[in-house]
C-alpha positions as CSV (number, residue, x, y, z in Angstrom):
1,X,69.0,152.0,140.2
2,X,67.7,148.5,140.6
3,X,67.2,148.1,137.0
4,X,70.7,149.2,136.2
5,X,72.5,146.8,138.6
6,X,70.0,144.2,137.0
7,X,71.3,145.2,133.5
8,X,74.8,144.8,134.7
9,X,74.7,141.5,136.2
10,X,72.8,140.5,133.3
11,X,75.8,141.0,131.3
12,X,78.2,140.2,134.0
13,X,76.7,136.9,133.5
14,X,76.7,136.7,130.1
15,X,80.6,137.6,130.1
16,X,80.9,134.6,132.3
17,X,79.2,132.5,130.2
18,X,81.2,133.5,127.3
19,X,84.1,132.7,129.3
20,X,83.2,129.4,130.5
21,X,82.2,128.5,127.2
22,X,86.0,129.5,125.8
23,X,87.3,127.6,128.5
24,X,85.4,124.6,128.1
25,X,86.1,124.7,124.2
26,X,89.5,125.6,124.8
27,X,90.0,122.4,127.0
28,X,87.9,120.3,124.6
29,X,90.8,121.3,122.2
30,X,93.9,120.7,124.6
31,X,92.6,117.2,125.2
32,X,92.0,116.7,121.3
33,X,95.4,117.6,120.9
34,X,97.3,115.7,123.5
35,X,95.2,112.5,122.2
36,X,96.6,113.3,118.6
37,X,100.2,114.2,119.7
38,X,100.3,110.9,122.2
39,X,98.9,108.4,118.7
40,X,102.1,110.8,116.9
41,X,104.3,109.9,119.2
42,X,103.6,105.7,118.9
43,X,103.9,105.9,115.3
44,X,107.1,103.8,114.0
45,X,107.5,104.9,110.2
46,X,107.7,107.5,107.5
47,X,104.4,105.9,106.1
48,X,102.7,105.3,109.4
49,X,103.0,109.0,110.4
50,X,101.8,110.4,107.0
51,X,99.0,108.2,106.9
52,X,98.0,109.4,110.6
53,X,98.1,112.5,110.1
54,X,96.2,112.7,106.8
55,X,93.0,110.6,108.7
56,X,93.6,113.1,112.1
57,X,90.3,115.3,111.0
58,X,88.0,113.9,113.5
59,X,90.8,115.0,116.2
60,X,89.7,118.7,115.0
61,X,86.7,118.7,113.5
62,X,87.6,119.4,109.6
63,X,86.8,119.3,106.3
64,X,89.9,118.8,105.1
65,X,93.5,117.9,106.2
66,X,96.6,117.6,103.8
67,X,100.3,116.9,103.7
68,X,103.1,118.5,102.0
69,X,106.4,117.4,102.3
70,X,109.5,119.1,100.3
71,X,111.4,116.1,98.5
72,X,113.7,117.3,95.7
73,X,115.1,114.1,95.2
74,X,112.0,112.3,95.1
75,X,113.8,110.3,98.3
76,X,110.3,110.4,100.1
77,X,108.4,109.7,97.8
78,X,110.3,106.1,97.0
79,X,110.3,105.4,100.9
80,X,106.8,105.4,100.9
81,X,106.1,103.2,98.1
82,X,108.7,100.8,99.5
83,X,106.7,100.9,102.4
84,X,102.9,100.0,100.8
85,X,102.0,103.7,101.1
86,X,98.9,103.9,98.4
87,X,100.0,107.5,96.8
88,X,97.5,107.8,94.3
89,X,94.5,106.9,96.9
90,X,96.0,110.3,99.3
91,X,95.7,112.9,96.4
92,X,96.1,115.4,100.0
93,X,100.2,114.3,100.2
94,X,101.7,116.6,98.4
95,X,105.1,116.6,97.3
96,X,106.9,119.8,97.2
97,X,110.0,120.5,94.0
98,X,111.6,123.0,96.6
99,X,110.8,125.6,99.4
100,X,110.0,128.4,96.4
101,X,106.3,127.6,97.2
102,X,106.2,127.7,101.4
103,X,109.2,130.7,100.3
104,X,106.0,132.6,99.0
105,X,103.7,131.7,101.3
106,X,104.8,132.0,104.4
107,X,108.5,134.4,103.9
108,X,111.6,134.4,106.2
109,X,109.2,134.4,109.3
110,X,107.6,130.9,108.8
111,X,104.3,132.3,110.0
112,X,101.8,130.6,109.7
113,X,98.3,132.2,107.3
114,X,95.1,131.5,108.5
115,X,92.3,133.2,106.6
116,X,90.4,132.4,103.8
117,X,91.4,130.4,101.2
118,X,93.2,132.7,98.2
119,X,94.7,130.9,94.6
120,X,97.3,130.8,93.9
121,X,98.0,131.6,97.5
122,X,96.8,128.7,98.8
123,X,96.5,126.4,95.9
124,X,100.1,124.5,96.5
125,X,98.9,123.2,99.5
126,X,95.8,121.4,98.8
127,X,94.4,118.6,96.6
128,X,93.4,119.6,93.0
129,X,89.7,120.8,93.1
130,X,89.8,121.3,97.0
131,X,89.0,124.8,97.6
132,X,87.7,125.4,101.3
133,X,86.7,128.4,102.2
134,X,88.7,128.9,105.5
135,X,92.2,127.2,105.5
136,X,95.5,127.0,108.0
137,X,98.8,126.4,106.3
138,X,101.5,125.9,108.9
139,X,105.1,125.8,107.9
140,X,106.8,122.1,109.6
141,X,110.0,123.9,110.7
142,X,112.8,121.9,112.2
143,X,116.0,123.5,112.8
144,X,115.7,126.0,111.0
145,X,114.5,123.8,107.8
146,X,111.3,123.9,106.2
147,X,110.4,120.2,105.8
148,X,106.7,120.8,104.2
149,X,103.5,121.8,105.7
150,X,100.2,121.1,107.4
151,X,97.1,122.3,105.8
152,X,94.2,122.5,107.1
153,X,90.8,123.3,105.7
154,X,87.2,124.2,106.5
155,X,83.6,124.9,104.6
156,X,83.1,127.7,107.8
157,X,84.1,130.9,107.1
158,X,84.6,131.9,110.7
159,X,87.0,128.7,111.1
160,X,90.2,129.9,110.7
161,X,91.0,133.9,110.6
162,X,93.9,136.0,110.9
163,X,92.7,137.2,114.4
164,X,92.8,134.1,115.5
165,X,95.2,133.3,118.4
166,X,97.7,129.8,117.0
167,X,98.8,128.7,119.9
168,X,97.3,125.6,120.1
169,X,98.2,124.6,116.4
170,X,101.6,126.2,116.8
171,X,102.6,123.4,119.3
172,X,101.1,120.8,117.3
173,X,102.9,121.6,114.3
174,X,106.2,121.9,116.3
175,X,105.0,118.1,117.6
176,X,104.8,117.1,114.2
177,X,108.0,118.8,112.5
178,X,109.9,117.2,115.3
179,X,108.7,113.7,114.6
180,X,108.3,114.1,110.7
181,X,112.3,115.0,111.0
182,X,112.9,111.7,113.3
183,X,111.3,109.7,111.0
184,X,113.4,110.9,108.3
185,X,116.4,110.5,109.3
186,X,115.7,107.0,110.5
187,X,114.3,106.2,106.5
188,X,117.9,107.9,105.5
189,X,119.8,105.8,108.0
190,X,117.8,102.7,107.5
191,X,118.9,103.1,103.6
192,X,122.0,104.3,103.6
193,X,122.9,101.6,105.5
194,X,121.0,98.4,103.2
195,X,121.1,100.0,100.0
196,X,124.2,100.3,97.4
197,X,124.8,104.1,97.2
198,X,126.2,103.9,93.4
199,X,123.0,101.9,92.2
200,X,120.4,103.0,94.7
201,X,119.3,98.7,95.1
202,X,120.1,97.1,98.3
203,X,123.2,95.6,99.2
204,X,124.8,92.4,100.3
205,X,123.9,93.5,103.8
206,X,120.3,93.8,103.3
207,X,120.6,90.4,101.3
208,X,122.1,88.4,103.9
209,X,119.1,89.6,106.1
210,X,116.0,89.1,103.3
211,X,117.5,85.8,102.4
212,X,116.1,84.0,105.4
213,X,113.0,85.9,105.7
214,X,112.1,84.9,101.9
215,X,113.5,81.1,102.8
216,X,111.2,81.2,106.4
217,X,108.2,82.5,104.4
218,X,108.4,79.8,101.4
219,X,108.9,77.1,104.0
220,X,105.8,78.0,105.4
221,X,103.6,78.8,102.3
222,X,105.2,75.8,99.8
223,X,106.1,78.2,97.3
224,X,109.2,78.6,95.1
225,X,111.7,81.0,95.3
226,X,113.6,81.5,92.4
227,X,117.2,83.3,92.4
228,X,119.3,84.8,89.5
229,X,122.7,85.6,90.2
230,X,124.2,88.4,87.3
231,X,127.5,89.6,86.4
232,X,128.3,91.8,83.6
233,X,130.5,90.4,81.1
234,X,134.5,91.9,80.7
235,X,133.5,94.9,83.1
236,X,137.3,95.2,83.8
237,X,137.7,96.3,80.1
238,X,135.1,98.7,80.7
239,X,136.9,100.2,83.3
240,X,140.5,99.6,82.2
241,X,139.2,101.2,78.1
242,X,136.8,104.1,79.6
243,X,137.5,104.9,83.2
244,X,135.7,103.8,86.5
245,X,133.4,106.8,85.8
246,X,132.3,105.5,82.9
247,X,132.5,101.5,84.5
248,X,130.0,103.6,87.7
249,X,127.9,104.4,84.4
250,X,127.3,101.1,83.4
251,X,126.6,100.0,86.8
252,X,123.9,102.4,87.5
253,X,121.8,101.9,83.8
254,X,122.4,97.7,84.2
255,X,121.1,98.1,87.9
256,X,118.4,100.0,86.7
257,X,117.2,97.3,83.7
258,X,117.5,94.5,86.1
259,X,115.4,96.5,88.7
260,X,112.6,97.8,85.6
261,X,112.1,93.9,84.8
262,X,111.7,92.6,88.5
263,X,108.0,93.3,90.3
264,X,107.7,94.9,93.5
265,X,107.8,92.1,95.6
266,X,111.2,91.0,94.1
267,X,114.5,91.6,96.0
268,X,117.6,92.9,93.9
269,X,120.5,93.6,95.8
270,X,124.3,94.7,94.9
271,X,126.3,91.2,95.4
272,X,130.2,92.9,94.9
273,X,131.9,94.5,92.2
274,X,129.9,94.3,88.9
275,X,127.7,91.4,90.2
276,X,124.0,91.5,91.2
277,X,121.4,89.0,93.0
278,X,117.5,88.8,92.4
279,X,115.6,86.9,94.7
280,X,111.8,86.2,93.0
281,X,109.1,84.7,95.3
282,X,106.5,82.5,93.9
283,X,108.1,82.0,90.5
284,X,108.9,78.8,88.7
285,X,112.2,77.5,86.6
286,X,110.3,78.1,83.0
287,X,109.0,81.8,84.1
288,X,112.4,82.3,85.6
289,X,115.0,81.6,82.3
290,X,112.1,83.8,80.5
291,X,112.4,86.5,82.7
292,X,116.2,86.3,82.8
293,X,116.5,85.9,79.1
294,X,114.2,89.4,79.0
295,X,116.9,90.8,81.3
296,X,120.0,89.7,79.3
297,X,118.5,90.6,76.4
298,X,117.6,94.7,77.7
299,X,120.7,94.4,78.7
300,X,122.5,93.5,75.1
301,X,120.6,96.3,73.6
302,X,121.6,98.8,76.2
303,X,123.9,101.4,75.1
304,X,125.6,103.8,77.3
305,X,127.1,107.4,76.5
306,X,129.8,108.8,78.2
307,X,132.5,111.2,77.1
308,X,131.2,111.0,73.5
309,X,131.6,107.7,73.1
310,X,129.4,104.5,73.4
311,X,129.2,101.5,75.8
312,X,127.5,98.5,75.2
313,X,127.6,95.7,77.5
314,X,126.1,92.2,77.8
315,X,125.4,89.9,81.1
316,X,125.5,86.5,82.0
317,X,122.9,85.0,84.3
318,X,123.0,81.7,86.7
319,X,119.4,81.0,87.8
320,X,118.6,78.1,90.5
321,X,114.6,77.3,92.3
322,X,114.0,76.1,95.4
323,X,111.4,73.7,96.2
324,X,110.4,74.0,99.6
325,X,110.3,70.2,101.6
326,X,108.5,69.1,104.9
327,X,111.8,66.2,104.6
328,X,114.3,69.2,105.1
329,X,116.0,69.7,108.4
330,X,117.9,72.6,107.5
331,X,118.1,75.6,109.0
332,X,117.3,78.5,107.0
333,X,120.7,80.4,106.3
334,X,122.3,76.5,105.3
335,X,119.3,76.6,102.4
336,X,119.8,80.2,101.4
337,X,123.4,79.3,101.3
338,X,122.8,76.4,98.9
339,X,120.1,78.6,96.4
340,X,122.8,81.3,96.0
341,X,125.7,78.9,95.7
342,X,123.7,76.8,93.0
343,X,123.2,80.4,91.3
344,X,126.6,81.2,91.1
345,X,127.7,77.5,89.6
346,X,124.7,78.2,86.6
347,X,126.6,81.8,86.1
348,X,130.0,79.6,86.4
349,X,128.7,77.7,83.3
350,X,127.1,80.8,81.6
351,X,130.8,82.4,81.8
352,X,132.0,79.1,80.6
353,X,130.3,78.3,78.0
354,X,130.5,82.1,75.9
355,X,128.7,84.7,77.9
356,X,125.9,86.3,77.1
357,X,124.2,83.4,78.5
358,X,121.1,82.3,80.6
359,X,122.2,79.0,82.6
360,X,119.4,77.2,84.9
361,X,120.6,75.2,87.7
362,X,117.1,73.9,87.8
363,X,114.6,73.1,90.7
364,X,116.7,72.2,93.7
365,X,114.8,70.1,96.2
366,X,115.0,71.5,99.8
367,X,116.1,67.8,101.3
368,X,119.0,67.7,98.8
369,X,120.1,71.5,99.5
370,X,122.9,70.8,101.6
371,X,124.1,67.8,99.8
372,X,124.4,70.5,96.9
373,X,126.8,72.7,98.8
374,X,129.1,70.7,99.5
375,X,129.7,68.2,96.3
């Protein structure tokens, strides 16, 4: 009898053990997760959260972590380069065509699979030659919208089964489909509000506000900062022969030369109407009215179908430099002023003089700018 209530205290403790031990891991894991969900929650971008998220495997202890994200548009995927995300150094983002893929995988439940990892199951979720042997794929749900999903992966088989209870991930997931969709819809706002719709380059609006930045920064660093001011030539006979459909057409393929022929860095924005401003930092007169002549010249040879028939269009180009100056007193927005308004004179002669054209205004000193604007 002794040895019997022995026995069973023996594995009364044991069961108390196990317990304790679930509770402590369990608690290990709630703290892990609120420390992850509060650095979610003080992200301020698109790019910031992805990039969290993708290093968050020390938070939970795993192999492997990835990213999908549905973009049919390839709208996310331009956000993050604008941004300085590195895409082809996180091969685990993955951009999704459509919802066909987290369709097949998780159905019109959205429940989650843990188990082992199963191709072609599995495969859409996870970097090219990643293949862990126990994985979680978690649909990012928000409002009834599949916005991607969260993959997990580990080299323990007994990591991630379908017994397992999801609670824990569950919320996080619902953490992070609420803040992936916050962040989106500030990117979309933030860009529908600076960027042309028609063209897809940024607008006057966003101008006005880069203008000074780019003078503030050149102040500082005694660089140039060069500025082209385009307009296409006779665009009203474009519209007026062929439509304003066709005149949008031309638009959107001379946007997109100017844009293919500026780098990165450079600032092109939708002025009004058929005209367009560049803004390119660090770049000298000469290497200016070269790169503006390689613009007009794209441009001459474009050729633009619509309705079965053919459009062919050709640009002129004003292009002025400013030369930063320790003598100038003027404020910022009084210089930008002068660069664009020294632009537009050089286009002025352009127009003048044939179209077609590059005209330089040349290097404008910044103690002379605002004796410029006003003769």
């Amino acid at each position: 009898m002794e040895e019997d209530l022995t026995t069973d205290l023996l594995v009364l403790q044991s069961h108390l053990d196990g317990m304790l031990d679930r509770v402590h891991f369990n608690s290990t894991t709630l703290r892990r997760f609120q420390m992850f969900e509060r650095g979610l929650l003080d992200l301020n971008s698109l790019a910031e959260m992805v990039e969290y998220v993708l290093h968050a495997q020390d938070f939970f202890d795993l192999d492997y972590i990835g990213f999908c994200l549905v973009d049919a548009k390839d709208e996310l995927k331009k956000f993050l380069q604008e941004d300085g995300f590195a895409l082809k150094e996180n091969p685990q983002l993955i951009f999704l065509d459509d919802n066909e893929d987290l369709q097949g995988a998780f159905g019109d439940t959205n429940s989650p699979y843990l188990g082992r990892f199963k191709s072609p199951k599995c495969a859409s979720f996870f970097a090219a030659n990643e293949q862990p042997v126990s994985v979680a794929v978690i649909p990012l749900v928000r409002r009834g919208q599949c916005l991607g999903a969260l993959s997990m992966g580990s080299l323990t088989a007994e990591r991630f089964s379908d017994t397992m209870a999801t609670d824990f991930i569950e919320h996080m997931t619902s953490v992070v489909s609420v803040c992936l969709e916050n962040h989106l819809n500030y990117e979309m706002m933030k860009r529908t509000s600076l960027i042309d719709t028609l063209t897809g380059v940024n607008n006057r609006r966003f101008l006005e506000q880069r203008l000074g930045e780019e003078i503030d920064r050149v102040q500082r660093s005694s660089e140039l900062l060069s500025c082209f001011f385009l307009d296409i030539d006779f665009f009203k006979k474009v519209n007026d022969n062929y439509g304003h459909q066709a005149g949008d057409q031309v638009l959107v393929a001379v946007a997109s030369i100017i844009r293919e022929q500026l780098r990165n860095n450079d600032v092109l924005a939708r002025y009004g109407g058929e005209e367009f401003v560049a803004l390119l930092a660090n770049i000298d007169e000469a290497i200016a009215v070269d790169i503006a002549e390689r613009i007009r010249k794209k441009i001459k040879a474009l050729v633009v179908e619509t309705q079965n028939k053919t459009i062919s269009v050709t640009i002129s180009i004003g292009s002025a430099t400013y030369r930063p100056s320790k003598r100038s007193h003027l404020s910022s927005a009084e210089i930008g002023a002068d660069l664009i308004h020294q632009a537009d004179e050089a286009l002025y002669q352009a127009k003048n003089s044939g179209r077609d054209k590059v005209v330089s205004a040349g290097a404008i000193p910044g103690h002379l700018a605002l004796a410029n604007l006003f003769k």
